[in-house]
C-alpha positions as MATLAB code, in Angstrom:
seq = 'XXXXXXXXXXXXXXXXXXXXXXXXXXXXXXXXXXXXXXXXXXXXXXXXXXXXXXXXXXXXXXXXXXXXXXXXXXXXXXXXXXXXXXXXXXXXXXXXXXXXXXXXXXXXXXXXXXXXXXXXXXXXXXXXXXXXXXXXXXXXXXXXXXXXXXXXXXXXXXXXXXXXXXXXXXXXXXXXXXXXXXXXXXXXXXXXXXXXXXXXXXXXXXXXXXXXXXXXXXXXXXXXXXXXXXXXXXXXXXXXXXXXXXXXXXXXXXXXXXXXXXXXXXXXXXXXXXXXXXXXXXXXXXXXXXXXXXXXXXXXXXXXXXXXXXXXXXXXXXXXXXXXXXXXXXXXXXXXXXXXXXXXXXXXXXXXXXXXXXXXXXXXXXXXXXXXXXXXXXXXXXXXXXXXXXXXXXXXXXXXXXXXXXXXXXXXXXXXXXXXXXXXXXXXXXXXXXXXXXXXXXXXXXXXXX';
ca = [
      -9.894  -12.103  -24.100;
      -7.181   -9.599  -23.753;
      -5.988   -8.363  -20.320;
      -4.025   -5.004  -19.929;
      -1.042   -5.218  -17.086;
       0.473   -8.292  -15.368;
      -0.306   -7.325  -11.836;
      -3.963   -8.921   -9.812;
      -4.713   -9.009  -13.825;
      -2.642  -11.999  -14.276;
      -4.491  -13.752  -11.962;
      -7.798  -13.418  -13.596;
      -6.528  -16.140  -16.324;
      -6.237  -20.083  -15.323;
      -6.940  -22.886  -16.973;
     -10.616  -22.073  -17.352;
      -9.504  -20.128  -19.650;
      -7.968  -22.596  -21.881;
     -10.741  -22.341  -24.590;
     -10.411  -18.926  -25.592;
      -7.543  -16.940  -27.532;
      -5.943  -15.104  -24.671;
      -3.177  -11.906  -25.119;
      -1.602  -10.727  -22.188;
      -0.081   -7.013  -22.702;
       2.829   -5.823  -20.049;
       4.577   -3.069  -20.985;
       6.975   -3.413  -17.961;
       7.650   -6.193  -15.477;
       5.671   -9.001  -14.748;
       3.862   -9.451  -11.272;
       3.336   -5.230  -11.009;
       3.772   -2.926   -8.768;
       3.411   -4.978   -5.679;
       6.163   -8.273   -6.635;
       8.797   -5.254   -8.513;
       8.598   -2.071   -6.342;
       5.773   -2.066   -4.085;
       4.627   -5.098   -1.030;
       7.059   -7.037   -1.446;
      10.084   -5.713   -1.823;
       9.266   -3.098    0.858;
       8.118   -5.621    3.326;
      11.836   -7.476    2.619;
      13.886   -4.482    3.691;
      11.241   -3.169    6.063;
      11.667   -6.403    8.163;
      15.593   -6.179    7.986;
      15.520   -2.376    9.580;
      13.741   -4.341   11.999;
      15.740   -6.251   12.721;
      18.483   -3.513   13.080;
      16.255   -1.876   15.295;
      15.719   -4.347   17.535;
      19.840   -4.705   18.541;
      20.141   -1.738   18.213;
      17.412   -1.621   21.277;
      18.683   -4.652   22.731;
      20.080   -2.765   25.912;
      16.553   -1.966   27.108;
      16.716   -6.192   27.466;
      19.753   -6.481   29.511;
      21.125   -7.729   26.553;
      24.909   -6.802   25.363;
      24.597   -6.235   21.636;
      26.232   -3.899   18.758;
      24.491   -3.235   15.579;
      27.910   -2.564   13.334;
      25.740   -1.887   10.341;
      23.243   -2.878    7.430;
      24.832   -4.400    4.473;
      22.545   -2.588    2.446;
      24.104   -3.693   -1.476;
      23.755   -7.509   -0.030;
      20.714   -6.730    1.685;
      19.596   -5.021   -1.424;
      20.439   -7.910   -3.938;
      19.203  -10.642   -1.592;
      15.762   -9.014   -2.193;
      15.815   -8.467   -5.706;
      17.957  -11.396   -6.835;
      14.465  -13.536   -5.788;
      11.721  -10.907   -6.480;
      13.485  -10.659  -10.710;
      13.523  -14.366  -10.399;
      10.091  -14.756   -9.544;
       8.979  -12.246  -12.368;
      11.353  -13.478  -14.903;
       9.630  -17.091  -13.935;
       6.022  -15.550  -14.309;
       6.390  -14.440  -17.410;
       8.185  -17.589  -18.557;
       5.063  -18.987  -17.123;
       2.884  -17.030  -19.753;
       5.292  -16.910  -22.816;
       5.337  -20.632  -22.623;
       1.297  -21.401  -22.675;
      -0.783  -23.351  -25.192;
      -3.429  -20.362  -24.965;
      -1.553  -17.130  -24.108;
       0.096  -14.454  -25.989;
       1.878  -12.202  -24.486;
       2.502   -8.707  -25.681;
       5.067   -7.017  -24.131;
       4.399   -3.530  -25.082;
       2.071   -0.511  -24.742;
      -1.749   -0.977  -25.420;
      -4.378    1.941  -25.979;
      -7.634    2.092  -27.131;
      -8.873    2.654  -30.810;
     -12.240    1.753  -29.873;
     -14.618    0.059  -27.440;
     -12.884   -3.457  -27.601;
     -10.084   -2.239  -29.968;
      -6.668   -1.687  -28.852;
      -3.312   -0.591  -31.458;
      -0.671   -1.991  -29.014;
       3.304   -0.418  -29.253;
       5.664   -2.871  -29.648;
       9.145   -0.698  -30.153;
       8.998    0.821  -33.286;
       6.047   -1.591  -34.683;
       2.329   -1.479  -33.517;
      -0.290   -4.239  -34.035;
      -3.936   -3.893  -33.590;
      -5.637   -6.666  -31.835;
      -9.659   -7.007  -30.430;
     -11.214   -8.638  -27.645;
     -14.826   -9.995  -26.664;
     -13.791   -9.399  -23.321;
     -10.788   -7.130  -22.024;
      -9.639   -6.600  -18.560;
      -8.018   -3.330  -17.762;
      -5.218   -3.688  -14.682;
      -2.663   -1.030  -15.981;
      -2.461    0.072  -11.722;
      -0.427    3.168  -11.139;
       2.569    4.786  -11.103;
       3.933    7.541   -8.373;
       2.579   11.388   -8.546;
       5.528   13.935   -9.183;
       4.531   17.264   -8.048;
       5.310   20.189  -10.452;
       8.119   21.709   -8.541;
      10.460   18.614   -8.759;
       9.349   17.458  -12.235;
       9.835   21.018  -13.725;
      13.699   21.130  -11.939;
      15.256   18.954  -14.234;
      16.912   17.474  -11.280;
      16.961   14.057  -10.032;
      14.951   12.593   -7.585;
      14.027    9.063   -6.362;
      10.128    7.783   -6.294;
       9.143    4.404   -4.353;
      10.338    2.856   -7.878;
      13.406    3.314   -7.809;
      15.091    4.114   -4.537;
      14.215    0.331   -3.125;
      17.586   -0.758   -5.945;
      19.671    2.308   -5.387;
      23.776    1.631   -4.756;
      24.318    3.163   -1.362;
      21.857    4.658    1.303;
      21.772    8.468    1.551;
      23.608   10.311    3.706;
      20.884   12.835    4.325;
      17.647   11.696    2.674;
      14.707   14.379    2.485;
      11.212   12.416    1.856;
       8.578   14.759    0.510;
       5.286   12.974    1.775;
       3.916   11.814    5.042;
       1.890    8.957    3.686;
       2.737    5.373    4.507;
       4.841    4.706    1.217;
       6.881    7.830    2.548;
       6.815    6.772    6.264;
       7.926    2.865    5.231;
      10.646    3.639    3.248;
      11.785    6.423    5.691;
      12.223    3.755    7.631;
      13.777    1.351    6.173;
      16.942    3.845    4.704;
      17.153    5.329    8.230;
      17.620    1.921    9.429;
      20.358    1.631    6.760;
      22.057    4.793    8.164;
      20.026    7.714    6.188;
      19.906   11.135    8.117;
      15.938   11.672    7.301;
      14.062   14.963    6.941;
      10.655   14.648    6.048;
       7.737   17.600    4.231;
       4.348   17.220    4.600;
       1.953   19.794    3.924;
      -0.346   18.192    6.279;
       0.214   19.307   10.452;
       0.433   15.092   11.361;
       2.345   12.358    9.304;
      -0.414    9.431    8.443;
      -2.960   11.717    7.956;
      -5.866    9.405    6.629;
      -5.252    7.060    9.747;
      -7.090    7.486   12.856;
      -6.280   11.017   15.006;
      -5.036    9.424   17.623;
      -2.781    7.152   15.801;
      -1.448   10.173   13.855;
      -0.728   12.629   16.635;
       0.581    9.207   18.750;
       2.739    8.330   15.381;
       3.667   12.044   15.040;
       5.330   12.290   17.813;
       7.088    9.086   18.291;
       9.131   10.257   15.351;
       9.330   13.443   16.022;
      12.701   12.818   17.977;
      14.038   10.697   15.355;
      13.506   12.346   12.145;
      13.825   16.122   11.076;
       9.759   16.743   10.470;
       8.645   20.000    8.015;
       5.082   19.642    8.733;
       2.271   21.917    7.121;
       4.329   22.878    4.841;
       4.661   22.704    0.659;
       7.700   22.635   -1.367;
       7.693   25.180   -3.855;
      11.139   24.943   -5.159;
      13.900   22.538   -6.364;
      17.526   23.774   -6.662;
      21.311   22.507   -6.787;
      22.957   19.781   -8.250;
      23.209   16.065   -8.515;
      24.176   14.992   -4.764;
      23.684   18.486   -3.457;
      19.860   19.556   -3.541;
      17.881   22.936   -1.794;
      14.405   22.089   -1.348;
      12.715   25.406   -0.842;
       9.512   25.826    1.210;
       6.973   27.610    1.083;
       7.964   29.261    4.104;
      11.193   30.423    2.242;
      13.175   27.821    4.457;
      15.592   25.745    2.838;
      16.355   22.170    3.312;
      19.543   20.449    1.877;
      19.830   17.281    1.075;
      21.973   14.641   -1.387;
      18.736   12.566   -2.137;
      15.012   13.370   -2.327;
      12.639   10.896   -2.275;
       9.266   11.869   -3.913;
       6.480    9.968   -2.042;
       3.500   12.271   -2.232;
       1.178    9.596   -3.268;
       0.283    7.318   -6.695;
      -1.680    8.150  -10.049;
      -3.729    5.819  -11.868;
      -2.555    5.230  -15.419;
      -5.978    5.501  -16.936;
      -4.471    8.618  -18.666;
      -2.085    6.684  -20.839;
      -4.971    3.930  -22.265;
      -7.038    6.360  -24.403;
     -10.090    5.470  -22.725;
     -12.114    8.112  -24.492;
     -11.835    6.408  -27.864;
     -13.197    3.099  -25.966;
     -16.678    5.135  -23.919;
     -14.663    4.349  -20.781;
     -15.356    7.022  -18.047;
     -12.773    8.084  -15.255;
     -13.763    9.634  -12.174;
     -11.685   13.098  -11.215;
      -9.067   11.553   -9.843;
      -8.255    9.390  -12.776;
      -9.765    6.056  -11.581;
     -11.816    4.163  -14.317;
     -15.349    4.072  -13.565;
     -16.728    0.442  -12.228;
     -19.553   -0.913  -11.133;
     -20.124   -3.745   -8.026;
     -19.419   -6.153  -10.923;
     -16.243   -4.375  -11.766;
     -17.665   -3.798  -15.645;
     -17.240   -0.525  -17.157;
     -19.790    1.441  -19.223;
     -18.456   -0.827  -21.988;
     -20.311   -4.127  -22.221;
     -17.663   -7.035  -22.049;
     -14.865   -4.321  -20.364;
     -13.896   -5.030  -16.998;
     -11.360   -3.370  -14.667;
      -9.492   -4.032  -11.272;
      -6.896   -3.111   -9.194;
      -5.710   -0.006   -8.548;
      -6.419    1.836  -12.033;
      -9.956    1.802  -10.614;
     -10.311    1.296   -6.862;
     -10.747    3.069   -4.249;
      -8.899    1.085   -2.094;
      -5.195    0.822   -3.412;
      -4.034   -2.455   -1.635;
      -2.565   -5.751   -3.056;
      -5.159   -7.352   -1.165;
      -8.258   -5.403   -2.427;
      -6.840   -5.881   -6.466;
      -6.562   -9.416   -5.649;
      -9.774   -9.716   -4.717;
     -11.350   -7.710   -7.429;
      -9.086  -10.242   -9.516;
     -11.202  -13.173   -8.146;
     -14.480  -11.226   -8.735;
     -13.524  -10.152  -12.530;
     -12.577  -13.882  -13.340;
     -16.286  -15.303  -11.720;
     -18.023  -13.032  -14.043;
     -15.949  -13.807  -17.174;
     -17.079  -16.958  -16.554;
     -20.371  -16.776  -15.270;
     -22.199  -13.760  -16.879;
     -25.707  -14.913  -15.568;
     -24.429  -15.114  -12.128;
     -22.406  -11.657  -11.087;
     -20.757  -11.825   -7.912;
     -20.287   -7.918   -6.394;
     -17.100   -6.784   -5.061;
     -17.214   -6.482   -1.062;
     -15.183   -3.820   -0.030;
     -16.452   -3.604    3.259;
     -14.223   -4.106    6.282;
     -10.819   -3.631    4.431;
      -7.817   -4.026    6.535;
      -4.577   -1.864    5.966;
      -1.315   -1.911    7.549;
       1.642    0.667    7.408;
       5.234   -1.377    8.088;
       7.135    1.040   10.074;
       8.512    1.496   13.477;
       6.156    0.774   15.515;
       3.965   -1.212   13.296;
       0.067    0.563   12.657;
      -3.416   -1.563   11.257;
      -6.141   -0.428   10.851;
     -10.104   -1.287    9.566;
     -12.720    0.405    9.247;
     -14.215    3.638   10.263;
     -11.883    6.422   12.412;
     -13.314    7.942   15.651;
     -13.628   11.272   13.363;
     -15.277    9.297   10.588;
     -17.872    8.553   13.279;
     -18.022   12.000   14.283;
     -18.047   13.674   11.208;
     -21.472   10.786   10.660;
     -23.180   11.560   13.771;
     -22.850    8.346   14.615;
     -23.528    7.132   18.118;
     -20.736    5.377   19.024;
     -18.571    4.287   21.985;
     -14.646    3.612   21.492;
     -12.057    2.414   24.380;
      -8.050    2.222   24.068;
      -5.707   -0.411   25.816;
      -2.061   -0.750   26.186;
       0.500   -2.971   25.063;
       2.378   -2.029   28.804;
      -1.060   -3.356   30.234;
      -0.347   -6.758   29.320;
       1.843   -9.575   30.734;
       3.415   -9.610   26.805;
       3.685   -5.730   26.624;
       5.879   -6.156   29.875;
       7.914   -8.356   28.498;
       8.126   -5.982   24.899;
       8.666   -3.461   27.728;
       6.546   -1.339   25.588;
       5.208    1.752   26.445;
       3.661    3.487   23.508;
       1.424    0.745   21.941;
      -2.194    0.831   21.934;
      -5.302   -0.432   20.506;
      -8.360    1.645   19.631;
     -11.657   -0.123   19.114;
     -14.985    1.567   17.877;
     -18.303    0.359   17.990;
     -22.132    1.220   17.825;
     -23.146    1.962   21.209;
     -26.575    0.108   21.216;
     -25.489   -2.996   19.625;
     -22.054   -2.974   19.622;
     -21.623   -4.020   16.462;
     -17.835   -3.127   15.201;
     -17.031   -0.312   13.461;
     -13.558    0.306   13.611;
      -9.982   -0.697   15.156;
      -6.639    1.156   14.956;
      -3.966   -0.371   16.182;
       0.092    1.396   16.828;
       2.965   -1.125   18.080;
       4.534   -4.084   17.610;
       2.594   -7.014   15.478;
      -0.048   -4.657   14.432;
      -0.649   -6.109   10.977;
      -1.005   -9.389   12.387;
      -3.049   -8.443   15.487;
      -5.852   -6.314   13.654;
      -7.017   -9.702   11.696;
      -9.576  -10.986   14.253;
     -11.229   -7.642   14.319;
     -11.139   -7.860   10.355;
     -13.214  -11.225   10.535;
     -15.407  -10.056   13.202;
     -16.599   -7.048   11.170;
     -16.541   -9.135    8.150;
     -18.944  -11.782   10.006;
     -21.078   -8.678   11.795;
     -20.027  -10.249   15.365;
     -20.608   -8.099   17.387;
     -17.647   -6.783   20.138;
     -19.156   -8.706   23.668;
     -19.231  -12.326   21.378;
     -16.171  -11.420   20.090;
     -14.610  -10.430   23.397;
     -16.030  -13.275   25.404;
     -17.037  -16.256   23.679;
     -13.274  -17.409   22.233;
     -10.362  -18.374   24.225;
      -7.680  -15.840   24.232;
      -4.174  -17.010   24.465;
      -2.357  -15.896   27.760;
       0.214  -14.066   27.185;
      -0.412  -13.128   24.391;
      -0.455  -10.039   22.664;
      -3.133  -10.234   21.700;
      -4.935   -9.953   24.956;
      -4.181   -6.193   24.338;
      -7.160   -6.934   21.821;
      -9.736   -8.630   23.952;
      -9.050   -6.381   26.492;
     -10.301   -3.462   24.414;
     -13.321   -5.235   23.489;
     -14.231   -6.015   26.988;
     -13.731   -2.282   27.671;
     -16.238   -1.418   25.024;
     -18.478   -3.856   27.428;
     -17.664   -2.465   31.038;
];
């Protein structure tokens, strides 16, 4: 068996396993995108510019506090010192087994189950019975900074730069652009952000975008509907120019316009492996390719880019390696996501226009964080939860949720759609802590009930 990238693919292979001949190819770090330069390290800092934010807030508490600053090269190396470890550690891990080899180079296809893999200046060609493709992605660079010959920062690299910005310009209103906006503003970054969409978040619910929008909208410079056309100046001195012929300067740009699968740089053609438009490798439920005995997972064939969904499909692939008379499918049906920012947003599910755009009939309600005894004490006025559901049978169909502890509230609406229980059992038959927060969650479900 031979398994392509060292992210969710890594955990297809345990001791099961220990029968076969096993290669492992990474042509980077171990652990992928999520352990390096993605999740994790995000989540790290994110929860630090928290943490800034909150003394920085502390007056609204009656309590006397002074943020004097991030140490952002500590803050920085505290991350990374134990995110390297833990990838120098998994690899170790690998390098040191009876039944793995591990190939840390560049693998394409030669044919269905034949890969020539680049090792430096030497290439070896190995086969496989069974491969598992989990090359994930790598961030999109739009023609207008890759054709300027000027530097720029992706989601890849900024995370381990020396210094924050002093004026940071994010092209991008997605979450990897609105998460790491926050976290170097946090750290002291001026922010200006482009999107060529009118709303920041755009996939999220409306109301969580337009209620998102314009939270920020007083604490970062915002360039909405608008493209960048041009890329001028110098190291430490850049013109971003619009396509409104307005020109934005800034010492850093960070290029967060969204991620491309690297299905492009596998040769899949010379294997019969089909990719959709968009560059994701064609799977079925199974997570097999057209190629019998070729699986892939994770975000170089998903349609939901998340740790959680690749892990997952991880647990699927590694059923059916071992039990090819008895598949198990992929469910990706009630998948939770969660954008880190300030305030937190989580979501699952269908949006109110998804259910509009269906013609579905369908009843949603929105609570307040500042209607609950915990949202007092938060003294929180901008938090909400949105809940949709079918209107005859109230079966769930969706939740949105923007404030504090978002990630962590949406999870009982996750396992009720997951289960099919329907909003009034949900709302009614558990105990719900009081105070709680999340009593801003039951009492949206009791709403979709009054």
């Amino acid at each position: 068996m031979i398994v392509i990238g060292t992210g969710s693919g890594n955990m297809v292979v345990d001791d099961s396993f220990a029968g076969l001949d096993v290669a492992i190819v990474e042509e980077d770090l171990f652990g992928g995108t999520c352990l390096n330069v993605g999740c994790i390290p995000s989540k790290m800092l994110a929860y630090a510019a928290e943490v800034a934010d909150s003394v920085r807030g502390a007056g609204r508490y009656d309590v006397d506090a002074e943020l004097r600053g991030v140490r952002w090269t500590e803050l920085r190396d505290r991350v990374f010192r134990r995110l390297d470890a833990e990838e120098a550690e998994g690899r170790a891990g690998r390098e040191q087994s009876d039944f793995v080899t591990v190939y840390s180079g560049h693998a394409r296809f030669v044919g269905p189950k034949k890969l020539q893999i680049e090792l430096g200046e030497e290439s070896i060609a190995v086969e496989g019975d069974q491969i598992v493709i989990a090359a994930g992605g790598r961030p999109s660079v739009p023609p207008p900074v890759a054709e300027a010959g000027l530097p720029y920062e992706t989601s890849d690299t900024i995370m381990r730069i020396d210094s924050p910005p002093r004026r940071l310009a994010v092209l991008g209103g997605g979450y990897v652009a609105i998460e790491l906006a926050h976290v170097l503003a946090a750290a002291g970054s001026e922010i200006v952000i482009v999107e060529q969409a009118d709303q920041l978040l755009g996939p999220q619910d409306e109301a969580i975008c337009q209620a998102f929008t314009e939270l920020v909208s007083d604490r970062y410079e915002l360039h909405l509907g608008r493209e960048l056309t041009g890329l001028e100046g110098e190291p430490g001195a850049l013109r971003l120019i619009l396509d409104d012929g307005s020109v934005i300067e800034a010492d850093t740009l960070l290029v967060a316009v969204g991620r491309t699968p690297n299905s492009d740089n596998l040769d899949l053609e010379k294997a019969g492996i089909s990719t959709y438009d968009d560059g994701r490798i064609v799977v079925d439920e199974y997570q097999r390719t057209e190629v019998d005995g070729v699986y892939a997972l994770g975000d170089i064939c998903t349609p939901y880019p998340l740790k959680h969904v690749a892990n997952r499909e991880a647990e699927v692939v590694a059923h059916n390696l071992r039990n090819p008379d008895d598949l198990r499918a992929t469910d990706h049906n009630a998948v939770p996501a969660a954008v880190f920012t300030s305030p937190q947003i989580a979501s699952v599910g269908a949006t109110e226009q998804d259910c509009r755009d269906a013609g579905r009939d369908y009843v949603a309600t929105s609570t307040q964080y500042a209607e609950v005894a915990y949202g007092w004490a938060m003294e929180d006025s901008t938090g909400s939860c949105k809940v949709l559901a079918d209107r005859d049978t109230g079966r769930l169909l969706g939740a949105h949720i923007l404030g504090p502890q978002a990630a962590t509230l949406i999870q009982p609406l996750v396992v009720a759609m997951t289960l099919d229980i329907d909003a009034r059992t949900l709302a009614e038959q558990p105990y719900w802590i009081h105070p709680a927060l999340t009593e801003v969650v039951s009492n949206a479900l009791r709403d979709l009930n009054a």
